[in-house]
PyMOL Python script that loads the backbone (N, CA, C, O; Angstrom):
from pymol import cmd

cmd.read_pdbstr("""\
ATOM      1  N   UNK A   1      -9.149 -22.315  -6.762  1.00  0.00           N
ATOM      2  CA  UNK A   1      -8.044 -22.277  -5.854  1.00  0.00           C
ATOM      3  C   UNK A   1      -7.107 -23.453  -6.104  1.00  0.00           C
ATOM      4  O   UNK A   1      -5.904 -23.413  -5.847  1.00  0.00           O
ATOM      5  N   UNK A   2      -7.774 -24.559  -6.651  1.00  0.00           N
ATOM      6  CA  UNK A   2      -6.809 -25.213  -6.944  1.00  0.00           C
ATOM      7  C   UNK A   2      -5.767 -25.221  -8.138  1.00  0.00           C
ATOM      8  O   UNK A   2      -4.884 -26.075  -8.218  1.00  0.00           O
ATOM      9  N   UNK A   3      -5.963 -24.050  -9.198  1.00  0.00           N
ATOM     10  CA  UNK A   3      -5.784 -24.190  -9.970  1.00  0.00           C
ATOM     11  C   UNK A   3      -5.558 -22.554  -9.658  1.00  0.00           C
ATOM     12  O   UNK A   3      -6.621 -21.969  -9.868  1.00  0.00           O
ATOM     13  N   UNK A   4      -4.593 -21.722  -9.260  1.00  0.00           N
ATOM     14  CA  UNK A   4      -4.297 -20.371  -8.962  1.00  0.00           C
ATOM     15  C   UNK A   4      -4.491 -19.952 -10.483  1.00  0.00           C
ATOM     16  O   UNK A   4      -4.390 -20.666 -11.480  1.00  0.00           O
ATOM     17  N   UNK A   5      -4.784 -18.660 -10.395  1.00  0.00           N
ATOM     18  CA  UNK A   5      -4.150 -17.779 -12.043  1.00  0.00           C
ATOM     19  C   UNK A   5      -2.967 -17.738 -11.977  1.00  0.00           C
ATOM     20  O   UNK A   5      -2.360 -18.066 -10.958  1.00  0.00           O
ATOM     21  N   UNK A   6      -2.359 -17.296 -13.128  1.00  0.00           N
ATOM     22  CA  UNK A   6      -1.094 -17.096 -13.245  1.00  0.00           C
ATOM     23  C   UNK A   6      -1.038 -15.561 -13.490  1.00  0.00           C
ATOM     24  O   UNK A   6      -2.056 -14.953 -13.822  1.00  0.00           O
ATOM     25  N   UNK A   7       0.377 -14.828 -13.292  1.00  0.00           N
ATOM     26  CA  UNK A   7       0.346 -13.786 -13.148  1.00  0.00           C
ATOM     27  C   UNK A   7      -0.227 -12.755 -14.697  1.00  0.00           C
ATOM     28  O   UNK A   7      -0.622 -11.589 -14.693  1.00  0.00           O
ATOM     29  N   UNK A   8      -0.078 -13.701 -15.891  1.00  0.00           N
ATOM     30  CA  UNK A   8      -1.174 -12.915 -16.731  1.00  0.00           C
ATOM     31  C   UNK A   8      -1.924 -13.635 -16.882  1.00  0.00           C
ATOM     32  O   UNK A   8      -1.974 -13.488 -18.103  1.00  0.00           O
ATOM     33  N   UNK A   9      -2.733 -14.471 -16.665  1.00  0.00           N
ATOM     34  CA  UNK A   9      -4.304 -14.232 -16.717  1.00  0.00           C
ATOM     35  C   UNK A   9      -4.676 -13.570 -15.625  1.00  0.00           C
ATOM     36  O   UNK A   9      -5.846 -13.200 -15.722  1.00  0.00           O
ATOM     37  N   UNK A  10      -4.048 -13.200 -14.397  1.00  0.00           N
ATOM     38  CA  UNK A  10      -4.533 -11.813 -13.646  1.00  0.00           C
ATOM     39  C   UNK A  10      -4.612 -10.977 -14.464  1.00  0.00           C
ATOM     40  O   UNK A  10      -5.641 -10.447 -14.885  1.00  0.00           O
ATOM     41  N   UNK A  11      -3.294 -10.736 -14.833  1.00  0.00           N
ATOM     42  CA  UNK A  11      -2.990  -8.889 -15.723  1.00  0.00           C
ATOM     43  C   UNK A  11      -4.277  -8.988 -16.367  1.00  0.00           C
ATOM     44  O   UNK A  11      -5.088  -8.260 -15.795  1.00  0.00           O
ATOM     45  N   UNK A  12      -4.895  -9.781 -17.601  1.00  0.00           N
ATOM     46  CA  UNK A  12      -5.643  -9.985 -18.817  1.00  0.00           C
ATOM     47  C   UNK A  12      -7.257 -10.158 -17.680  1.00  0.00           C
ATOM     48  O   UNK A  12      -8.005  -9.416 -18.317  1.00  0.00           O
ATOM     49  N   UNK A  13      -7.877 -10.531 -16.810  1.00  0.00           N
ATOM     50  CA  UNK A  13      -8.555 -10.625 -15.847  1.00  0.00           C
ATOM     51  C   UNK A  13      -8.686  -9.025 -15.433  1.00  0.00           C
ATOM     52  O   UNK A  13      -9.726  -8.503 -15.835  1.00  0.00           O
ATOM     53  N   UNK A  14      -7.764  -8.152 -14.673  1.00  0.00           N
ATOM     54  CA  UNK A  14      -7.714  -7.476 -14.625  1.00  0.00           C
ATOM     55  C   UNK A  14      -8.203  -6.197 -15.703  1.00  0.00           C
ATOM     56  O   UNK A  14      -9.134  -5.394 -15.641  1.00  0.00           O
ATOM     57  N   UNK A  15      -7.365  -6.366 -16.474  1.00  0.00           N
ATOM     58  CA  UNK A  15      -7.849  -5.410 -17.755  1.00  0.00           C
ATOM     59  C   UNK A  15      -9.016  -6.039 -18.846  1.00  0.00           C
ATOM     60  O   UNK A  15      -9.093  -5.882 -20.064  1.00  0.00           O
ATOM     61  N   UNK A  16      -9.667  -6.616 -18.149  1.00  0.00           N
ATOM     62  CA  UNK A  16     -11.327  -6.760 -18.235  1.00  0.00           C
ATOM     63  C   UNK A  16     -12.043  -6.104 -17.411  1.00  0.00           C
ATOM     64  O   UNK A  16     -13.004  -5.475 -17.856  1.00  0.00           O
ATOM     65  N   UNK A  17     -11.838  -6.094 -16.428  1.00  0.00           N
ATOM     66  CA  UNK A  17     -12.506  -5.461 -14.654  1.00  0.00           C
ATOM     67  C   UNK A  17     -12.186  -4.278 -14.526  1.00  0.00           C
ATOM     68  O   UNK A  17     -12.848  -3.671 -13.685  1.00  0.00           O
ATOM     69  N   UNK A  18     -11.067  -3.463 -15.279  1.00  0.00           N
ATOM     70  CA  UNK A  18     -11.150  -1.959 -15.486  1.00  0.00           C
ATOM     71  C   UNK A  18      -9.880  -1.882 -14.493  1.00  0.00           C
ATOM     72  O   UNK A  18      -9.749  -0.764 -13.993  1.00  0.00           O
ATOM     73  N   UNK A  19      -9.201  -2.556 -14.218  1.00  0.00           N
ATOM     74  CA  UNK A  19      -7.872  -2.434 -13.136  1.00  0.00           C
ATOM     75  C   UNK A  19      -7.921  -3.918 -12.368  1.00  0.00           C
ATOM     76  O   UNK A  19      -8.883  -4.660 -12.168  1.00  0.00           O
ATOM     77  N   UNK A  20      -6.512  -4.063 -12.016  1.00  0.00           N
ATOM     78  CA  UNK A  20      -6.006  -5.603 -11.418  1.00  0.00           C
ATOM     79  C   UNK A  20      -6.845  -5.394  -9.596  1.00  0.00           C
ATOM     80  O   UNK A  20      -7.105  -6.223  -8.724  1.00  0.00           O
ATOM     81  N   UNK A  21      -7.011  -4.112  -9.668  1.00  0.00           N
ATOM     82  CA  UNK A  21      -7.300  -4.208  -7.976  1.00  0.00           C
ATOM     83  C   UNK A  21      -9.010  -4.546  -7.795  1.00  0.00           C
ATOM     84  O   UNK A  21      -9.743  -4.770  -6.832  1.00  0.00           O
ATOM     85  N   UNK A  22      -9.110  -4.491  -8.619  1.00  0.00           N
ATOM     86  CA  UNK A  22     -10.695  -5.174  -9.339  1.00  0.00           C
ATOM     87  C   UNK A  22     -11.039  -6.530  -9.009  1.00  0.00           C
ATOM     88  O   UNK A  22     -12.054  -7.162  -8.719  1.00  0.00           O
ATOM     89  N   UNK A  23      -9.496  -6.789  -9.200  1.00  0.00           N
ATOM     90  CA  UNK A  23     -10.189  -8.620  -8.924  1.00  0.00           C
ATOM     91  C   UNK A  23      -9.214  -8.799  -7.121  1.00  0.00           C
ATOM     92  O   UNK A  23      -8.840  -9.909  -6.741  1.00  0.00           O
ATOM     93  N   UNK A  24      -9.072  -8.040  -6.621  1.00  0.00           N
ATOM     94  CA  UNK A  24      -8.538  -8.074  -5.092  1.00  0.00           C
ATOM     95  C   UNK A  24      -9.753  -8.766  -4.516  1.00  0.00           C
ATOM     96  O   UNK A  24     -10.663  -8.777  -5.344  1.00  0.00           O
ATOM     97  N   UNK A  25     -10.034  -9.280  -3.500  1.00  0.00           N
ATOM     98  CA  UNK A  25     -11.210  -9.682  -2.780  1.00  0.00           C
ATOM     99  C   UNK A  25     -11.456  -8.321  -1.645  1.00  0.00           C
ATOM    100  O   UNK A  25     -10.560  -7.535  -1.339  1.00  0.00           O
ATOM    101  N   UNK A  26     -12.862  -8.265  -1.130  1.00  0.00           N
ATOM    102  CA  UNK A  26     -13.022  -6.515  -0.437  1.00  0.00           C
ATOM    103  C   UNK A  26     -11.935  -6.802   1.076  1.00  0.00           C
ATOM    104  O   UNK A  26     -11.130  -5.994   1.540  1.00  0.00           O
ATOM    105  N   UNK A  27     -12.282  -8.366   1.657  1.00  0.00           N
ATOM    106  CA  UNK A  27     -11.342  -8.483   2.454  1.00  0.00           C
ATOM    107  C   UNK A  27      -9.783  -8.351   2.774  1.00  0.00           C
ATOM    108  O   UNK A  27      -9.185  -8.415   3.848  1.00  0.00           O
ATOM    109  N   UNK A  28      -9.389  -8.170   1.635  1.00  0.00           N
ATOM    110  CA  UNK A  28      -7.757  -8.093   1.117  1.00  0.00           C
ATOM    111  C   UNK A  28      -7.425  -6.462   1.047  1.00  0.00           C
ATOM    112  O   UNK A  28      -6.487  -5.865   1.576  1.00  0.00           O
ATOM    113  N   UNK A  29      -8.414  -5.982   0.289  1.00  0.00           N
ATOM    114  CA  UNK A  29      -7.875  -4.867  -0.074  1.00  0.00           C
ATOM    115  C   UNK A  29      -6.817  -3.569   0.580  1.00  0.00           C
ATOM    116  O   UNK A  29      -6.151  -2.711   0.000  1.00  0.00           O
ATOM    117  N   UNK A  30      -6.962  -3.792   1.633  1.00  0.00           N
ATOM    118  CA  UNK A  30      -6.213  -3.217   2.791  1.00  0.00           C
ATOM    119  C   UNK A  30      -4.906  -3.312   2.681  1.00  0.00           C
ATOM    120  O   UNK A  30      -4.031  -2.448   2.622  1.00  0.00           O
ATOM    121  N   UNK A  31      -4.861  -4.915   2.653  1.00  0.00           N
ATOM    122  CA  UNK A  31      -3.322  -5.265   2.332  1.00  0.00           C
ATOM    123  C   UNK A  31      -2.985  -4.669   1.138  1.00  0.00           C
ATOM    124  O   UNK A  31      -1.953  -4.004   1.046  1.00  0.00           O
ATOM    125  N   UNK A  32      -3.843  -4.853   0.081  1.00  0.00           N
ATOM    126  CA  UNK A  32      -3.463  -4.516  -1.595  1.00  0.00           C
ATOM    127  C   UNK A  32      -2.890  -3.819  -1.420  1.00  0.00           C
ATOM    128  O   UNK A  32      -1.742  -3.842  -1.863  1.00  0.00           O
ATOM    129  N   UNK A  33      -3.512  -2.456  -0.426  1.00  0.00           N
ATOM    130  CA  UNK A  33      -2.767  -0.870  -0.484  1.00  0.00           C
ATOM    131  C   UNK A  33      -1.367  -0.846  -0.750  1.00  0.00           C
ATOM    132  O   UNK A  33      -0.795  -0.232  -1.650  1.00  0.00           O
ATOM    133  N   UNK A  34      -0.928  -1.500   0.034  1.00  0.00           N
ATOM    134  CA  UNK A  34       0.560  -1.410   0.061  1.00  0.00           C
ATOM    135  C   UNK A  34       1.901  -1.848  -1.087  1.00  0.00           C
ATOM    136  O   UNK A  34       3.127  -1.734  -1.099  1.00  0.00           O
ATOM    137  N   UNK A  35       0.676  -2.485  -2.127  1.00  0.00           N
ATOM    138  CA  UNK A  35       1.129  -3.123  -3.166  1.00  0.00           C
ATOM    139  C   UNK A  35       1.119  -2.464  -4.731  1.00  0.00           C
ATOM    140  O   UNK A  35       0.093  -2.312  -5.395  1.00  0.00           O
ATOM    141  N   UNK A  36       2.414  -2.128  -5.147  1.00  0.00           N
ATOM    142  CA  UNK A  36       1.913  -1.432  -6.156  1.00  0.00           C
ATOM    143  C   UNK A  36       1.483  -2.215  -7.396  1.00  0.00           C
ATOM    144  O   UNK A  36       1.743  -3.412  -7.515  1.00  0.00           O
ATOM    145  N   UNK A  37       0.776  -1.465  -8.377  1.00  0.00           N
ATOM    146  CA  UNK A  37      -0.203  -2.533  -9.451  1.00  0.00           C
ATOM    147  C   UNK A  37       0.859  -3.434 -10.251  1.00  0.00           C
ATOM    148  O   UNK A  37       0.450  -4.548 -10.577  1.00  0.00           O
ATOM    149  N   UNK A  38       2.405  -3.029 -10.670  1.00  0.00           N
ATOM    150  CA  UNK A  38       2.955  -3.853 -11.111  1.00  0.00           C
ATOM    151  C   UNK A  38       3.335  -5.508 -10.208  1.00  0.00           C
ATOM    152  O   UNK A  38       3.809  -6.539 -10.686  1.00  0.00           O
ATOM    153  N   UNK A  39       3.017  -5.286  -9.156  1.00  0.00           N
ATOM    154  CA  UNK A  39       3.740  -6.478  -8.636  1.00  0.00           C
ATOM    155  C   UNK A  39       2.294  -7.404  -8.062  1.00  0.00           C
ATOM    156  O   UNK A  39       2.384  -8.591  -7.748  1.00  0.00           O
ATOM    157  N   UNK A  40       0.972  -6.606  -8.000  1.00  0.00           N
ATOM    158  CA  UNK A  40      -0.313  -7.229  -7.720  1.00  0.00           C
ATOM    159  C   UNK A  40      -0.974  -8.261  -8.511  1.00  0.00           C
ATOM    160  O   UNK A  40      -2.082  -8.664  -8.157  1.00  0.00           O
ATOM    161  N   UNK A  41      -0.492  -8.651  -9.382  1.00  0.00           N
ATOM    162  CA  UNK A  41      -0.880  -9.766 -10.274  1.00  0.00           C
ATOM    163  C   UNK A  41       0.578 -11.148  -9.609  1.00  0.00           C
ATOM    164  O   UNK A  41       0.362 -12.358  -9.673  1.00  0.00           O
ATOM    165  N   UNK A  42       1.386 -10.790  -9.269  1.00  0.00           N
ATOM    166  CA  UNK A  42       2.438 -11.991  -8.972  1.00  0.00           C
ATOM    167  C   UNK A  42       1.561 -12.598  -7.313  1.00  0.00           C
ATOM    168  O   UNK A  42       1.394 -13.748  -6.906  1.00  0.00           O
ATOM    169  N   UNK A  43       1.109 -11.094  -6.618  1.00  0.00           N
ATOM    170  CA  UNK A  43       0.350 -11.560  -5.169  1.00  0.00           C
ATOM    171  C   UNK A  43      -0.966 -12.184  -5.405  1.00  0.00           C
ATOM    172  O   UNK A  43      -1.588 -12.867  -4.591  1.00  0.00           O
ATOM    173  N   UNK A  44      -1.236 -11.955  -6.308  1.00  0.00           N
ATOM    174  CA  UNK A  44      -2.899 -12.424  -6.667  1.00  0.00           C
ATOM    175  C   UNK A  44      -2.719 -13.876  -6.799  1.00  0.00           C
ATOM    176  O   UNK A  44      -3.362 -14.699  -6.147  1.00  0.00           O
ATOM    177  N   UNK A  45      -1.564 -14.236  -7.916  1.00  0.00           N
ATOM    178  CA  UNK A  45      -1.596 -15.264  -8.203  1.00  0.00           C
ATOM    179  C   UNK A  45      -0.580 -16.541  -7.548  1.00  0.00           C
ATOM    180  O   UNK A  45      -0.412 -17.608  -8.138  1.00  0.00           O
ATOM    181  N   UNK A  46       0.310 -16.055  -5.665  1.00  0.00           N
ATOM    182  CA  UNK A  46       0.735 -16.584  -5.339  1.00  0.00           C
ATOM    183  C   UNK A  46      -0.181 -16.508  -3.784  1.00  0.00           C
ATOM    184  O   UNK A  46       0.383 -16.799  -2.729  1.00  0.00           O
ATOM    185  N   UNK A  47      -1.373 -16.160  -3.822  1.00  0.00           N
ATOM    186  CA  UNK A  47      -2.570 -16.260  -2.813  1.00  0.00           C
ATOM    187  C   UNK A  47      -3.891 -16.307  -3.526  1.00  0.00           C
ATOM    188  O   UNK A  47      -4.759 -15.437  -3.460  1.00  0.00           O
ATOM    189  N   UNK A  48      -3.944 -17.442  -4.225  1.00  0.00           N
ATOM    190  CA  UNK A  48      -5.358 -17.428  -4.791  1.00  0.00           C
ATOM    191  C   UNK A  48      -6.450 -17.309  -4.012  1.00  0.00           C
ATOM    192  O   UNK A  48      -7.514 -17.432  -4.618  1.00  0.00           O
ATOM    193  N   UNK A  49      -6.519 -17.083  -2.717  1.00  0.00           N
ATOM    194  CA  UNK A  49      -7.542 -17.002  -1.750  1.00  0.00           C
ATOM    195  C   UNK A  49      -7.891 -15.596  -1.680  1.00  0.00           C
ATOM    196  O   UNK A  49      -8.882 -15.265  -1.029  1.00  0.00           O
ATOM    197  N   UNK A  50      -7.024 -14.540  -2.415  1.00  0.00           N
ATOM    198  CA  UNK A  50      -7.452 -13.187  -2.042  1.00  0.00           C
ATOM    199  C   UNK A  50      -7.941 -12.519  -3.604  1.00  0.00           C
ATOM    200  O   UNK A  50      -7.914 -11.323  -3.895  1.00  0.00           O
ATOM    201  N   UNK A  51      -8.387 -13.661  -4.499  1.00  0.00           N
ATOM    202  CA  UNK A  51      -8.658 -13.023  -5.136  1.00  0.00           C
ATOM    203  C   UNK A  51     -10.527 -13.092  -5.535  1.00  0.00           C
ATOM    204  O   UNK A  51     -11.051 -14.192  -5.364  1.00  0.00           O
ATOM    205  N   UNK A  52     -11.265 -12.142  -5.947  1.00  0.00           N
ATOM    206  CA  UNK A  52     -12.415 -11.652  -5.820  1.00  0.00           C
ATOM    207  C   UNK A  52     -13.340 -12.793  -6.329  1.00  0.00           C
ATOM    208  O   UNK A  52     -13.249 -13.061  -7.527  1.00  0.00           O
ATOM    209  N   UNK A  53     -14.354 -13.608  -5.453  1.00  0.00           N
ATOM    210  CA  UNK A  53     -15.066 -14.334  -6.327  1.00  0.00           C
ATOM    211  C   UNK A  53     -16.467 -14.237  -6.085  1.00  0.00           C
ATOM    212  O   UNK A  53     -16.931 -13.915  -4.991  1.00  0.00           O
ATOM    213  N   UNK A  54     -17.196 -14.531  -7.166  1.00  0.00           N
ATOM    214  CA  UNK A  54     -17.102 -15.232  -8.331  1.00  0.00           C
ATOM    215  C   UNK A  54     -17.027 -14.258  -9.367  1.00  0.00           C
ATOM    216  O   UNK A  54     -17.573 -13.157  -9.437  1.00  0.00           O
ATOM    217  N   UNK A  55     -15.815 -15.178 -10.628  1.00  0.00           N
ATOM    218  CA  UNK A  55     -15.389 -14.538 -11.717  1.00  0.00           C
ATOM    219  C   UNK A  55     -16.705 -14.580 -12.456  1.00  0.00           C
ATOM    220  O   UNK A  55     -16.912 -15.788 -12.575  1.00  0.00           O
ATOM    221  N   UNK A  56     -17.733 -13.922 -13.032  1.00  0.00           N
ATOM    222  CA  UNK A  56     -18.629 -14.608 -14.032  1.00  0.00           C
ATOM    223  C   UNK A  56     -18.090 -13.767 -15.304  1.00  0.00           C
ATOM    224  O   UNK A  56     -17.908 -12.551 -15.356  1.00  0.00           O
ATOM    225  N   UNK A  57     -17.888 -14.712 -16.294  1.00  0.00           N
ATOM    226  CA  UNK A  57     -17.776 -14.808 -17.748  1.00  0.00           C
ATOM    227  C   UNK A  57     -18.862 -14.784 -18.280  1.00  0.00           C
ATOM    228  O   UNK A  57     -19.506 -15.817 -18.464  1.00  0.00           O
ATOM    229  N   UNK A  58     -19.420 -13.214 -18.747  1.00  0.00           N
ATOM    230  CA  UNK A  58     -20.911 -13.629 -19.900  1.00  0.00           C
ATOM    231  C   UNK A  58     -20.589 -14.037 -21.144  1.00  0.00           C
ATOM    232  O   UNK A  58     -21.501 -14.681 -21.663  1.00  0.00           O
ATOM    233  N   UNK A  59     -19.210 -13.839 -22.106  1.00  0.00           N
ATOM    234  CA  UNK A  59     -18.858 -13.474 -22.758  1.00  0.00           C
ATOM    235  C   UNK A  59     -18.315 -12.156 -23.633  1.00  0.00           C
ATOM    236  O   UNK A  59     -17.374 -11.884 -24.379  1.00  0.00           O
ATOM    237  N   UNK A  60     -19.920 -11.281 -22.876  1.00  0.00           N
ATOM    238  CA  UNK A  60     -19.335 -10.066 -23.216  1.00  0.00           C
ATOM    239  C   UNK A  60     -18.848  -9.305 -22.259  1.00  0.00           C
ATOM    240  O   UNK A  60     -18.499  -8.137 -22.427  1.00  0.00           O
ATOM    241  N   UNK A  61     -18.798  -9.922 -21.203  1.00  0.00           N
ATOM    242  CA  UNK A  61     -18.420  -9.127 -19.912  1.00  0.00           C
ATOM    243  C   UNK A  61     -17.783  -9.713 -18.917  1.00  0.00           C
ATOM    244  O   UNK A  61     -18.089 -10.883 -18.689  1.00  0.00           O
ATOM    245  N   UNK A  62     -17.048  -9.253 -18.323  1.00  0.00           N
ATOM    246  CA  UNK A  62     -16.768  -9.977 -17.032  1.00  0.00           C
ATOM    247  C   UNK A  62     -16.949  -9.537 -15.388  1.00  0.00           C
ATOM    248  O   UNK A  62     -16.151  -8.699 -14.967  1.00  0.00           O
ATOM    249  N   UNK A  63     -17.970 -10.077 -14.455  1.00  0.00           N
ATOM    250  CA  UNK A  63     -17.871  -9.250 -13.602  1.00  0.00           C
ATOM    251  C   UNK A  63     -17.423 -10.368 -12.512  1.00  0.00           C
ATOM    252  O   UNK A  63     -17.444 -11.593 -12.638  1.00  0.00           O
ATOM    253  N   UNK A  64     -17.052  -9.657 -11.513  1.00  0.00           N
ATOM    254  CA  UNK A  64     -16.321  -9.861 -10.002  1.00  0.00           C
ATOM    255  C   UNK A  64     -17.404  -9.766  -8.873  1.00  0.00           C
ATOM    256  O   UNK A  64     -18.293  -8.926  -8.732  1.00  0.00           O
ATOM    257  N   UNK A  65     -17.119 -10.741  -8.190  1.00  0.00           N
ATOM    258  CA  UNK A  65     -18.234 -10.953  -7.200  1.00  0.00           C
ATOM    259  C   UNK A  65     -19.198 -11.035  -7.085  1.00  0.00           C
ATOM    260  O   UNK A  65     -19.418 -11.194  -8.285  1.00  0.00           O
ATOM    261  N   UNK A  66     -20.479 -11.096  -6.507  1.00  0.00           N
ATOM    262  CA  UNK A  66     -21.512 -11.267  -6.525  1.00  0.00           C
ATOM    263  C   UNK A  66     -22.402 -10.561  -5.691  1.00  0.00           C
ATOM    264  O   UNK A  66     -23.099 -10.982  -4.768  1.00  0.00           O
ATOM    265  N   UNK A  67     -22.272  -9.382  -6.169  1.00  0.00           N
ATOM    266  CA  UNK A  67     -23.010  -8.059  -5.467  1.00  0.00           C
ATOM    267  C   UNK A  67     -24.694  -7.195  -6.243  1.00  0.00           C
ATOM    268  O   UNK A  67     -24.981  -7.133  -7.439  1.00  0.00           O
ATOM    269  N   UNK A  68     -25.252  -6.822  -5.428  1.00  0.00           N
ATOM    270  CA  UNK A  68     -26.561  -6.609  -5.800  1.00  0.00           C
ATOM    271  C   UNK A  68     -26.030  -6.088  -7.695  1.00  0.00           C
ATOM    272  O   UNK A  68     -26.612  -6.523  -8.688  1.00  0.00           O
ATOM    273  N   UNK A  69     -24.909  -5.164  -7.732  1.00  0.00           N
ATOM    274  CA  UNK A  69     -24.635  -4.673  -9.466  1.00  0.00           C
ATOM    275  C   UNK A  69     -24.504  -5.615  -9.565  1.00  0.00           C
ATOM    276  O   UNK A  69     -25.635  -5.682 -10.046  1.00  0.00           O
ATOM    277  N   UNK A  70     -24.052  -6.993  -9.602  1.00  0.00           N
ATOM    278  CA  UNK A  70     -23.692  -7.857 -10.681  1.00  0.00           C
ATOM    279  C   UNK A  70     -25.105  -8.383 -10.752  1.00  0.00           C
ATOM    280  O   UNK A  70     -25.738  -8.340 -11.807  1.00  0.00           O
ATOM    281  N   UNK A  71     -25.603  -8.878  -9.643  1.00  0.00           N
ATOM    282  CA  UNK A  71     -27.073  -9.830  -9.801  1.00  0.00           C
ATOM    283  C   UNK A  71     -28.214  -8.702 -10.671  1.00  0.00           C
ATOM    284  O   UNK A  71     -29.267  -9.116 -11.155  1.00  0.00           O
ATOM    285  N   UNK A  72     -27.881  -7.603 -10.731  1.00  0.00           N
ATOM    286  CA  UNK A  72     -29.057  -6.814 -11.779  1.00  0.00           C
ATOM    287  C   UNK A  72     -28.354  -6.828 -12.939  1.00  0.00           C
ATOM    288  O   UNK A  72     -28.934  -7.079 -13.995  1.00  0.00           O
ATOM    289  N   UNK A  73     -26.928  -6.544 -12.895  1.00  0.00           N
ATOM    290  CA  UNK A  73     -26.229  -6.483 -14.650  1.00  0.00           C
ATOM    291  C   UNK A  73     -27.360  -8.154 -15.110  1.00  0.00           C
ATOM    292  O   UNK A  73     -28.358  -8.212 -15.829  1.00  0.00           O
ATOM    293  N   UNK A  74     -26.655  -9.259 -14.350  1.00  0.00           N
ATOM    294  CA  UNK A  74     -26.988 -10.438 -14.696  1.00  0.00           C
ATOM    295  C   UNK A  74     -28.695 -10.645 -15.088  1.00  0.00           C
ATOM    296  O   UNK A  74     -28.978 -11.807 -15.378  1.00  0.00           O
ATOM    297  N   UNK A  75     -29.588  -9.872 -15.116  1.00  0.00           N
ATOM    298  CA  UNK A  75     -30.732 -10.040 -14.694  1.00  0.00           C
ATOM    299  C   UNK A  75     -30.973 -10.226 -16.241  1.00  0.00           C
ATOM    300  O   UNK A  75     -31.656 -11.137 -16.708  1.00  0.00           O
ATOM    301  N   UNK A  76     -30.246  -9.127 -17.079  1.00  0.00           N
ATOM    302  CA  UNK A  76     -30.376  -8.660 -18.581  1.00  0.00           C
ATOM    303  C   UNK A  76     -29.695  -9.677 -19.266  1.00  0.00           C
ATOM    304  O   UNK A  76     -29.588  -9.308 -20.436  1.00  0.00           O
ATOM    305  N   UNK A  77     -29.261 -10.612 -19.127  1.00  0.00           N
ATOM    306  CA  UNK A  77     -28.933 -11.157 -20.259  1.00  0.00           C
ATOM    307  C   UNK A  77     -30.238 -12.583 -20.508  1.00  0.00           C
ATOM    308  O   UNK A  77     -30.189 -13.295 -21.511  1.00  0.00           O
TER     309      UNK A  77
END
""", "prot")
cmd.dss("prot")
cmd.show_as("cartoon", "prot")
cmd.util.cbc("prot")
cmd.orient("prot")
């Protein structure tokens, strides 16, 4: 948070996660609705608080948050 993304390392973040609304936080998403995907990387990255954490970087992967799928993806490496 101290260090926001910028609006492409969202985009590039995003198109790791399979879509930018990927890295929305579940609390946000509501709002997201209203946002179409071109302009959701400028909101992501001018409210770094709404965006999905934790980023984990395996290298070969990137997943969003920390939900029972990520803690079993994570189990395998």
């Amino acid at each position: 948070m101290k260090e926001p993304l910028s609006e492409a390392e969202a985009v590039a973040l995003g198109k790791r996660l399979g879509g930018i609304r990927e890295l929305v936080a579940p609390k946000r998403r509501a709002e997201a609705e209203a946002i179409p995907d071109a302009k959701l990387a400028a909101w992501l990255s001018a409210n770094p608080n709404f965006v999905r954490r934790p980023l984990i970087d395996t290298g070969k992967a990137l997943e969003a948050g920390f939900t029972a799928q990520v803690r079993e993806k994570l189990k395998d490496l």
